[in-house]
RORO-911662 format. One record per residue: x, y, z of N, C-alpha, C in turn. Coordinates in steps of 0.2 Angstrom, whole numbers, padded with zeros to 4 digits, always signed. Layout:
XYZXYZXYZ
...
//
This chain:
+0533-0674-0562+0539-0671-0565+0540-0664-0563
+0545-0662-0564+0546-0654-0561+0544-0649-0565
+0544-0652-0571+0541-0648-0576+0534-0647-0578
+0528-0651-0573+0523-0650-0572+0520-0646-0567
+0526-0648-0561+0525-0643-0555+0527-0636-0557
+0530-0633-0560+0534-0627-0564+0527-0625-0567
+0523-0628-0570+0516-0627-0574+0512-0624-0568
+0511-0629-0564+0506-0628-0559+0506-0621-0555
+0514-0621-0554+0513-0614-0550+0511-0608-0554
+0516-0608-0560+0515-0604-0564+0506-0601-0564
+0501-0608-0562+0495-0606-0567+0491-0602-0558
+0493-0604-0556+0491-0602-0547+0495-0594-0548
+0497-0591-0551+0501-0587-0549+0497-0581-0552
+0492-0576-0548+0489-0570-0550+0490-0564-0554
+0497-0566-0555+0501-0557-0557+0501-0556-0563
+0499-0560-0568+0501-0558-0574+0492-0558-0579
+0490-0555-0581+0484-0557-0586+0486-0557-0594
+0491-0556-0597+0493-0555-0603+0499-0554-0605
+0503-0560-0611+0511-0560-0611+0512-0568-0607
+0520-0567-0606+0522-0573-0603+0525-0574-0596
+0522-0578-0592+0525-0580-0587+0529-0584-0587
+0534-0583-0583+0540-0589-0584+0544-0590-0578
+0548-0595-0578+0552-0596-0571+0557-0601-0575
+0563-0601-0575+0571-0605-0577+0568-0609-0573
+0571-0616-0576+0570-0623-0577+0574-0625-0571
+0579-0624-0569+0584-0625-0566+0592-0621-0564
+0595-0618-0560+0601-0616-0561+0607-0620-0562
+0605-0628-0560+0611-0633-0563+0609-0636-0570
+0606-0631-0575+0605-0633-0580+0610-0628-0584
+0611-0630-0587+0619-0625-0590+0615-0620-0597
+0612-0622-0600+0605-0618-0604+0602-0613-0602
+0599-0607-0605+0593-0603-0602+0587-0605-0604
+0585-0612-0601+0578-0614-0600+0574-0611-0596
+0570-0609-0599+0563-0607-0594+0554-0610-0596
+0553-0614-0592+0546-0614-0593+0541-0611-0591
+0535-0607-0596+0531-0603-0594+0526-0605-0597
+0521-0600-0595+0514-0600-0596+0510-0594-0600
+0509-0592-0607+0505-0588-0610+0499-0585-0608
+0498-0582-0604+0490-0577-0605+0489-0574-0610
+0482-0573-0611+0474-0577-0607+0475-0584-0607
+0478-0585-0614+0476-0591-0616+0478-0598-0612
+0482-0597-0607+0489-0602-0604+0490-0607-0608
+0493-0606-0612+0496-0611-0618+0504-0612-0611
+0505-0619-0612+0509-0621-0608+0514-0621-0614
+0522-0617-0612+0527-0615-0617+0535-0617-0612
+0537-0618-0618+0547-0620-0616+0548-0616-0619
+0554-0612-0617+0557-0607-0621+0566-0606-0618
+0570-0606-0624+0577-0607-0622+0580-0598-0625
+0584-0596-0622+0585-0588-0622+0592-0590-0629
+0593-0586-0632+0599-0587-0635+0601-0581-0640
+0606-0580-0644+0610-0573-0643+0607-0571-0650
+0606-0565-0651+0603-0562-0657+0606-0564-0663
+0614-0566-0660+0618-0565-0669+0619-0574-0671
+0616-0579-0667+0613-0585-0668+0608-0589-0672
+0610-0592-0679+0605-0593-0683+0602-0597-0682
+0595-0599-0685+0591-0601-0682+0585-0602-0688
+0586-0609-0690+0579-0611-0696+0572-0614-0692
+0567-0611-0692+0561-0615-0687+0556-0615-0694
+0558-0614-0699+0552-0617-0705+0550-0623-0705
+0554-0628-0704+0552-0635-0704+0546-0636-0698
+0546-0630-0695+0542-0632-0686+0534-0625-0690
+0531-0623-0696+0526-0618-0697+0522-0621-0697
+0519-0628-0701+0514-0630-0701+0512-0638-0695
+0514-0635-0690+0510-0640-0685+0505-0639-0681
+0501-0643-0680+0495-0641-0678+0494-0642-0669
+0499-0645-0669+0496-0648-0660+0504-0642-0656
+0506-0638-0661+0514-0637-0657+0517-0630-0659
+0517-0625-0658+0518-0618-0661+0524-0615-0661
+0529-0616-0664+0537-0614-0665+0535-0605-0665
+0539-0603-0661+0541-0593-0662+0547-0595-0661
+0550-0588-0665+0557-0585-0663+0556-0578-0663
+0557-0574-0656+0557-0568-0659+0559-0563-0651
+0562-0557-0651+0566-0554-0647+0564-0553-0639
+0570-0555-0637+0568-0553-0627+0563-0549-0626
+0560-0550-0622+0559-0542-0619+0562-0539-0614
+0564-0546-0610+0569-0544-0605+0578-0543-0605
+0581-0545-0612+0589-0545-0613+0588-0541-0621
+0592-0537-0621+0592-0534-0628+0595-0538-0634
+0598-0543-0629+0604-0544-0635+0601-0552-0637
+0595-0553-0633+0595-0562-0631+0588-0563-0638
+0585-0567-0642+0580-0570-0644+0578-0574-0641
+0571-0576-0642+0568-0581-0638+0564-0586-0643
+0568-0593-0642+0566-0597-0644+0562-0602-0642
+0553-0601-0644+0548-0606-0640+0543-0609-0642
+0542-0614-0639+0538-0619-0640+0533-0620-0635
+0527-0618-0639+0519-0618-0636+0514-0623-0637
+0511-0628-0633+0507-0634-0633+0499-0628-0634
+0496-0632-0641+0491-0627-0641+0484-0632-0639
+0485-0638-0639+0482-0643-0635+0482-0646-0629
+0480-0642-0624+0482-0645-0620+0481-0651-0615
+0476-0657-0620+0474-0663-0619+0481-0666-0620
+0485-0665-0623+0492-0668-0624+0498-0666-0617
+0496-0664-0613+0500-0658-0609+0505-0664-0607
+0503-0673-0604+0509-0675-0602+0513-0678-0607
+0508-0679-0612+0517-0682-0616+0521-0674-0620
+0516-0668-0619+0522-0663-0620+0528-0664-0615
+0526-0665-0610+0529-0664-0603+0534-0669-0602
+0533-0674-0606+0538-0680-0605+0542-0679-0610
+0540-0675-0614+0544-0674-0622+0549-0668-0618
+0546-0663-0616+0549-0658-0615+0555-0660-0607
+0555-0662-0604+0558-0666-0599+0566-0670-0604
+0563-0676-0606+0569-0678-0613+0575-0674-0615
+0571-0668-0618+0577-0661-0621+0579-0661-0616
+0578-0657-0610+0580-0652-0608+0586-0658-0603
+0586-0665-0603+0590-0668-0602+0596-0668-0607
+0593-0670-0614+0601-0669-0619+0601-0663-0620
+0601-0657-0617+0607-0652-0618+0609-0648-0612
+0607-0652-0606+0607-0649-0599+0616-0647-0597
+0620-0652-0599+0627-0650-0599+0631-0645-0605
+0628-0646-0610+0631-0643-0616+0632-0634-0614
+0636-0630-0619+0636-0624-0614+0639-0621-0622
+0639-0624-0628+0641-0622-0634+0633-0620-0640
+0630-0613-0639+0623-0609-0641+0623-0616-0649
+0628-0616-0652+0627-0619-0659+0625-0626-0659
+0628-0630-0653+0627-0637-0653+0619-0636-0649
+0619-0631-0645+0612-0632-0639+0605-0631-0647
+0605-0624-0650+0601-0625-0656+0602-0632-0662
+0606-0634-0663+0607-0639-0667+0601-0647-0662
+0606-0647-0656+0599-0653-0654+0590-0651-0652
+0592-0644-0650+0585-0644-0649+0579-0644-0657
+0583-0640-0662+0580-0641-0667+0580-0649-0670
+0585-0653-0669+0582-0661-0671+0578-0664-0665
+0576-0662-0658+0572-0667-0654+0566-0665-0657
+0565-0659-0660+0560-0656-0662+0556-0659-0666
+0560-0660-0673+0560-0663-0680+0557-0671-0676
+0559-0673-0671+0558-0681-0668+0551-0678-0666
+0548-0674-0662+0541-0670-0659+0538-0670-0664
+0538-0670-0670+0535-0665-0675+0529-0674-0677
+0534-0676-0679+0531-0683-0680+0527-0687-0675
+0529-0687-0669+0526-0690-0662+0517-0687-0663
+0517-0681-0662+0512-0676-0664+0510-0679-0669
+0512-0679-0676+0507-0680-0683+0503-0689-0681
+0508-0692-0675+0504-0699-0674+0498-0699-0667
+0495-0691-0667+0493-0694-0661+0486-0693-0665
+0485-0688-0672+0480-0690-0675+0477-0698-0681
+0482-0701-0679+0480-0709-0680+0475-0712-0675
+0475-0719-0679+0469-0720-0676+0473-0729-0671
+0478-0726-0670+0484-0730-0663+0489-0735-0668
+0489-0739-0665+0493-0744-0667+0491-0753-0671
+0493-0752-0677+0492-0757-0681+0493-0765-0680
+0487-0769-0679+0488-0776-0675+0495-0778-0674
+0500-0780-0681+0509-0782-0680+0512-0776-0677
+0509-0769-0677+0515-0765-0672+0513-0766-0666
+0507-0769-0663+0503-0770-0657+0508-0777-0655
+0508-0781-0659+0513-0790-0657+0518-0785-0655
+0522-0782-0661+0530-0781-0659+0532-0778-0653
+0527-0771-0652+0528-0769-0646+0528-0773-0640
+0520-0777-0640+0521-0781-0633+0528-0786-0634
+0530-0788-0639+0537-0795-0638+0542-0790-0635
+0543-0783-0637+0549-0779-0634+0547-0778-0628
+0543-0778-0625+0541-0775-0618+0541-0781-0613
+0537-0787-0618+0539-0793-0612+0548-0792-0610
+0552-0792-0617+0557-0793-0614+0560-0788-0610
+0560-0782-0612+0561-0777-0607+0559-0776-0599
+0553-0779-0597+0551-0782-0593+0556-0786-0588
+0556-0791-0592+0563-0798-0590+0569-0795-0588
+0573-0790-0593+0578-0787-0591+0579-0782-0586
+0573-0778-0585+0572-0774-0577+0572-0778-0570
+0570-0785-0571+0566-0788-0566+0573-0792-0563
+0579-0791-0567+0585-0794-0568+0593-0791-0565
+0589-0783-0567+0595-0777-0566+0591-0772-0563
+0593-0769-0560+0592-0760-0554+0592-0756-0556
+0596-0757-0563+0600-0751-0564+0593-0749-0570
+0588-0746-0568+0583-0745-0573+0583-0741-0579
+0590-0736-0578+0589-0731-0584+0593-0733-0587
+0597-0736-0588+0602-0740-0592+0597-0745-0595
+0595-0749-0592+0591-0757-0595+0587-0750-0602
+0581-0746-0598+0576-0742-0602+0583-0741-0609
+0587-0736-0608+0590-0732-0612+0594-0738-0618
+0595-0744-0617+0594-0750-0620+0592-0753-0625
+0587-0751-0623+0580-0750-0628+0580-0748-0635
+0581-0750-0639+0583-0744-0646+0580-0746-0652
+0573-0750-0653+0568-0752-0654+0564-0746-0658
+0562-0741-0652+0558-0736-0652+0563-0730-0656
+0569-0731-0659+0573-0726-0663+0572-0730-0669
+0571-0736-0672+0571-0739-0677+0578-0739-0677
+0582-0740-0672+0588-0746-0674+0588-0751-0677
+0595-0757-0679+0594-0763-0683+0591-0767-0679
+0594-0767-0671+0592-0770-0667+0586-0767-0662
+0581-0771-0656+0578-0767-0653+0582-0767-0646
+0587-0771-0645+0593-0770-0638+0598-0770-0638
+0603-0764-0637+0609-0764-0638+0612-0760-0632
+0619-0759-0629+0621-0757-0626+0629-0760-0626
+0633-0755-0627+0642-0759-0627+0641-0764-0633
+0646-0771-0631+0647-0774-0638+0642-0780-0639
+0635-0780-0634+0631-0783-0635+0623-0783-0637
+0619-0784-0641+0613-0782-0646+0607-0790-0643
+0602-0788-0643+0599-0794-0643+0590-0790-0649
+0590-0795-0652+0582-0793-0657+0578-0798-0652
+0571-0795-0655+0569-0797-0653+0560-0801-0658
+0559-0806-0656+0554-0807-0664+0548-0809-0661
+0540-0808-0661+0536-0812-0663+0531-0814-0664
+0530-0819-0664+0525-0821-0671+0519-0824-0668
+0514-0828-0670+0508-0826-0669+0504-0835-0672
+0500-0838-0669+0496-0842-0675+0501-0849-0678
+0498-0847-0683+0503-0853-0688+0510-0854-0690
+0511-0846-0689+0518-0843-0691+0523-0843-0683
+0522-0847-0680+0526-0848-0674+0532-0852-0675
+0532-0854-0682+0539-0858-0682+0543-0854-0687
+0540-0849-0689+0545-0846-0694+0548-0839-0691
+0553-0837-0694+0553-0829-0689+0557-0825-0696
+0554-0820-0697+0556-0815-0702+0560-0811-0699
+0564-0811-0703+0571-0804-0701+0571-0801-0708
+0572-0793-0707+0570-0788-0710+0575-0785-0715
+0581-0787-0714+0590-0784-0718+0595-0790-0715
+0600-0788-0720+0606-0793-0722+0610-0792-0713
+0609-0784-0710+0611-0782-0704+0609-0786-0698
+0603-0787-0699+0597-0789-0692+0603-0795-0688
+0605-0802-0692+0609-0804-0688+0617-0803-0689
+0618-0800-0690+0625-0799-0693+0629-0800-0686
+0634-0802-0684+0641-0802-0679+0644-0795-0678
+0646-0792-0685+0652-0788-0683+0651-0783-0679
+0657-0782-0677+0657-0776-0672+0653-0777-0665
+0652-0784-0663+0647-0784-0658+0651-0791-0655
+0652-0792-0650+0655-0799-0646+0648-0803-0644
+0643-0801-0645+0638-0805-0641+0630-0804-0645
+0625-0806-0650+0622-0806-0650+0616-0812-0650
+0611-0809-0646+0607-0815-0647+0599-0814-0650
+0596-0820-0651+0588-0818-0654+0583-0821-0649
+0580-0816-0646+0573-0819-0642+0569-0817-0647
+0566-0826-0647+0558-0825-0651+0552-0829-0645
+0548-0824-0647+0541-0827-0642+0537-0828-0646
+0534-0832-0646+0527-0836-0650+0519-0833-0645
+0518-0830-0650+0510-0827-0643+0502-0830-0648
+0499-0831-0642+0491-0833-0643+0491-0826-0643
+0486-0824-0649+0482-0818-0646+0471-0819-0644
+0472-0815-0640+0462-0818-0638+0458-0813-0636
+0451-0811-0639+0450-0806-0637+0446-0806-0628
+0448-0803-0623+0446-0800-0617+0450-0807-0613
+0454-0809-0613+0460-0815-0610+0467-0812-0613
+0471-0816-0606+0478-0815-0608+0480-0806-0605
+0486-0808-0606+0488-0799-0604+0491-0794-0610
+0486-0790-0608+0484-0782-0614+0491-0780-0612
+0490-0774-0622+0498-0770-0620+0495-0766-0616
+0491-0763-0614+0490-0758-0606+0494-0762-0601
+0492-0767-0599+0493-0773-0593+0499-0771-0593
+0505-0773-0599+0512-0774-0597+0516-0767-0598
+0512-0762-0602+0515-0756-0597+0512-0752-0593
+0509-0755-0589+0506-0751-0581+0512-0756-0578
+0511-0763-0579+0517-0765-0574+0523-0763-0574
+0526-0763-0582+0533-0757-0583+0533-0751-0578
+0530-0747-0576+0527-0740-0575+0527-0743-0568
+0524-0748-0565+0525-0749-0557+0531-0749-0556
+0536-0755-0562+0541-0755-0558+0548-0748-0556
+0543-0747-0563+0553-0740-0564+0548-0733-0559
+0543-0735-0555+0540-0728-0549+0543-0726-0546
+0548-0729-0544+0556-0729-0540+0561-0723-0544
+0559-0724-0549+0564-0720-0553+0561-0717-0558
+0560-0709-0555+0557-0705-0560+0562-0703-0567
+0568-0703-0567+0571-0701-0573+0570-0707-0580
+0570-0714-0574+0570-0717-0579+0562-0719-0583
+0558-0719-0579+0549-0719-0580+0548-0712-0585
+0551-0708-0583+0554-0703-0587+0553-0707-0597
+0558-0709-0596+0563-0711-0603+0559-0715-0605
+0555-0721-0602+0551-0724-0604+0544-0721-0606
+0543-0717-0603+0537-0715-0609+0537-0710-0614
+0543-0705-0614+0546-0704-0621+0547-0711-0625
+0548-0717-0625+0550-0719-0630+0544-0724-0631
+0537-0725-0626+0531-0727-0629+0528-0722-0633
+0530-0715-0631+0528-0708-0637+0530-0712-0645
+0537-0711-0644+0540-0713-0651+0539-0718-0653
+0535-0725-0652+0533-0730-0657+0523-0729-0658
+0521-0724-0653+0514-0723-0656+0509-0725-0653
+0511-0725-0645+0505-0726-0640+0503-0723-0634
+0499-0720-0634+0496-0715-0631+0492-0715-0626
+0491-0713-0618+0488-0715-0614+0481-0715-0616
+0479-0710-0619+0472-0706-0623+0470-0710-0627
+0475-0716-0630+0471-0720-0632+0471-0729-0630
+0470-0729-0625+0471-0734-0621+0465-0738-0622
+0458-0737-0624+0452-0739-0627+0454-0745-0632
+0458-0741-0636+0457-0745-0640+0462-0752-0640
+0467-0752-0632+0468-0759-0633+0468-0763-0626
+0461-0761-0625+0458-0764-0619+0456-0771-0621
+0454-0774-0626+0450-0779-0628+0455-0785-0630
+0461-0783-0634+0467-0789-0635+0471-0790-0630
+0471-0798-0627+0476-0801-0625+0481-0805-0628
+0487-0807-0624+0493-0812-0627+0494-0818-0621
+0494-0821-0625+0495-0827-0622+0503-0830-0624
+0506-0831-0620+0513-0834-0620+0512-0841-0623
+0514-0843-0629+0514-0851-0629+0520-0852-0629
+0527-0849-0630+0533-0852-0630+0537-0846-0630
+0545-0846-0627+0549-0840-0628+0554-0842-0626
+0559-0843-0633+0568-0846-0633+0572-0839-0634
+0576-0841-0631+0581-0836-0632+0589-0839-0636
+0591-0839-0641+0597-0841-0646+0602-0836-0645
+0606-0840-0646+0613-0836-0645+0616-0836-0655
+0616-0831-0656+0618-0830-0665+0626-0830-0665
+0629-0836-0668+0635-0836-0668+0637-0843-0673
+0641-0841-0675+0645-0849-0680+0640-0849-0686
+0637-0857-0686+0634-0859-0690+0625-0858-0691
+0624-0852-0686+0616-0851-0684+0614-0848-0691
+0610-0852-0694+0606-0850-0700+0603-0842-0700
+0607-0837-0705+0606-0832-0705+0612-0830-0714
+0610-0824-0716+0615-0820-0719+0616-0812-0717
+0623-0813-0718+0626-0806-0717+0628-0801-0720
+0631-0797-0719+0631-0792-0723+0635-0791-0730
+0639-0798-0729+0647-0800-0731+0646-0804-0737
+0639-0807-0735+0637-0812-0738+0634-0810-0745
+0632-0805-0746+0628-0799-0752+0632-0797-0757
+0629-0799-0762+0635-0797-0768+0634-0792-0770
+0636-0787-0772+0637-0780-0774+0632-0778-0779
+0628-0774-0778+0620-0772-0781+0616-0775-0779
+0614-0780-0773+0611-0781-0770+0606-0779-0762
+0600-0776-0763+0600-0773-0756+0591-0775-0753
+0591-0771-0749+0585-0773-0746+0584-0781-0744
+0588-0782-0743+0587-0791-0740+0581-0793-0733
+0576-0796-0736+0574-0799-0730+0573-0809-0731
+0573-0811-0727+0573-0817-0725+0569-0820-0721
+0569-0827-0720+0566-0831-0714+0569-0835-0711
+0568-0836-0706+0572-0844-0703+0566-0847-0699
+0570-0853-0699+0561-0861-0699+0566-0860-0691
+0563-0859-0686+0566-0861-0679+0568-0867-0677
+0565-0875-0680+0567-0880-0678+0574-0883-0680
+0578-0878-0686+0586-0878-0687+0589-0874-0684
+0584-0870-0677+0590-0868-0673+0591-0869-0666
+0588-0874-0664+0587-0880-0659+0594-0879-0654
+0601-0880-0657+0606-0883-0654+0608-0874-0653
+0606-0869-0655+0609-0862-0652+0605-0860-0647
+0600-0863-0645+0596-0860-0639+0601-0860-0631
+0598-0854-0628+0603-0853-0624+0597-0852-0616
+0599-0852-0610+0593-0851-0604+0595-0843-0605
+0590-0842-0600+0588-0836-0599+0592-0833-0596
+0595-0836-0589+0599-0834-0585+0606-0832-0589
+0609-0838-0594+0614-0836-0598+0615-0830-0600
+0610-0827-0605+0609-0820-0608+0608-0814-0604
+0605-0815-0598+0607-0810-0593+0611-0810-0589
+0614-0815-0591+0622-0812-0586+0628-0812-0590
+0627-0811-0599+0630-0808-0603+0628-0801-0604
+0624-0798-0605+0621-0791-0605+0621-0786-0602
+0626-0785-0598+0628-0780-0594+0631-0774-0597
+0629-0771-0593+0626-0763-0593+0633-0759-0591
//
């Protein structure tokens, strides 16, 4: 990433033993981005310039420990602040780097100081949390299944389409949408289950299968063996994700920003060395007409939090081939 090689040289660069180095990110970045490098200490730092008379709340950002929010005056523009963000860890330096990559993507065209502070103060608030999960102890056996069910399919639909940063940006799983794939007026969830519960599938809200506002929804459910040291590890099927999008740094990019955001970590890759999945079955249902589900329509007034189950052997006659649903979900 460029924003690693921007590190690099910074740290090869002799001239500076105290204060901040730095080099702009880009000139077709419409923002004054600059990433620098902190002496003695070289705390790896993002820092966006912006106008004295521009407010600016960074309290939500005092007490984190892996990420050090300042605001405080240029030295180089009298009129300019400096707003930066310092990695005090720097075991962490590539998912800063993929994290810091992301921003600088959504505000690279914007050219309005209030909207630029406005997103970069919320991708932040998004950082703040990524960070408080890195001291967890990883990912919870059923977010381990759901993640691997999204990724098989994720998977299918790259291997399908070229277009990789569209399939990736698709994805909306890893934001806690209703669904985990949408794009236009198409949605597809994804469910699954494991063991003895392979015939039942739990859906979460009255929304999960809902129609409205959408011309195409469908429900892939996978049924997975799980086995210790057999079958393929969630490492396995994101190193293969990672081979395929190698071709396409923006989007390999975006994809590991969004492994950040549901809470897996290269650093913690130990600990899911040992669990395999094994495929025993995977339908894909087209949700429409009489497909056993409730909607939102269906809810009587002070009613909320709905969750439900469907037996899959009542929904036989909406399965749909694979082909069919990838050549409805266009991009």
């Amino acid at each position: 990433m460029k924003i690693n090689q921007i590190w690099d040289e910074l740290a090869n660069d002799k001239s500076l033993t105290s204060g901040l180095l730095f080099r702009r990110y880009s000139g077709t970045i419409k923002p004054d981005i600059y990433i620098s490098l902190q002496y003695p200490e070289k705390f790896l730092c993002i820092y966006i310039a912006i106008n004295k008379k521009s407010e600016v709340n960074i309290s939500n950002f005092s007490r984190l420990q892996e990420i050090q929010v300042d605001l405080f005056a240029s030295p180089n523009e009298t009129d300019k602040n400096i707003l930066i963000f310092k990695l005090l860890n720097f075991e962490h330096r590539d998912i800063f780097a993929v994290l810091c990559e992301d921003l600088i993507a959504s505000i690279a065209d914007e050219t309005k100081e209030k909207k630029i502070i406005l997103e970069v103060l919320n991708r932040f608030e998004k950082w703040k949390s990524l960070f408080n999960k890195i001291a967890s102890n990883g990912l919870k056996p059923e977010e381990q299944r759901g993640l691997f069910g999204e990724l098989y399919f994720l998977r299918k639909f790259l291997l399908t389409n070229n277009d990789y940063l569209s399939v990736v940006s698709s994805w909306t799983g890893t934001e806690k949408q209703i669904r985990d794939f949408q794009s236009g007026s198409w949605a597809v969830e994804v469910k699954s289950t494991q063991g003895n519960n392979h015939q039942k599938i739990q859906i979460s809200s009255e929304r999960q299968l809902d129609t409205t506002n959408l011309e195409d929804l469908f429900l892939y459910h996978i049924s997975l063996e799980q086995q210790q040291n057999s079958g393929e590890s969630l490492n396995d099927i994101i190193d293969s994700i990672k081979g395929i999008l190698r071709i396409d740094t923006i989007a390999l990019n975006k994809f590991k920003s969004k492994i950040y955001e549901v809470g897996y970590f290269d650093f913690q890759r130990n600990l899911y060395n040992s669990v395999g999945y094994h495929i025993r079955q995977d339908i894909f249902y087209k949700v429409e007409n009489d497909f056993p589900r409730i909607e939102e329509n269906d809810i009587r007034t002070g009613v909320g939090d709905v969750k439900y189950s469907i037996i899959t052997s009542q929904c036989t006659s909406f399965q749909i081939s694979e082909i069919d649903l990838f050549s409805t979900v266009i991009l």
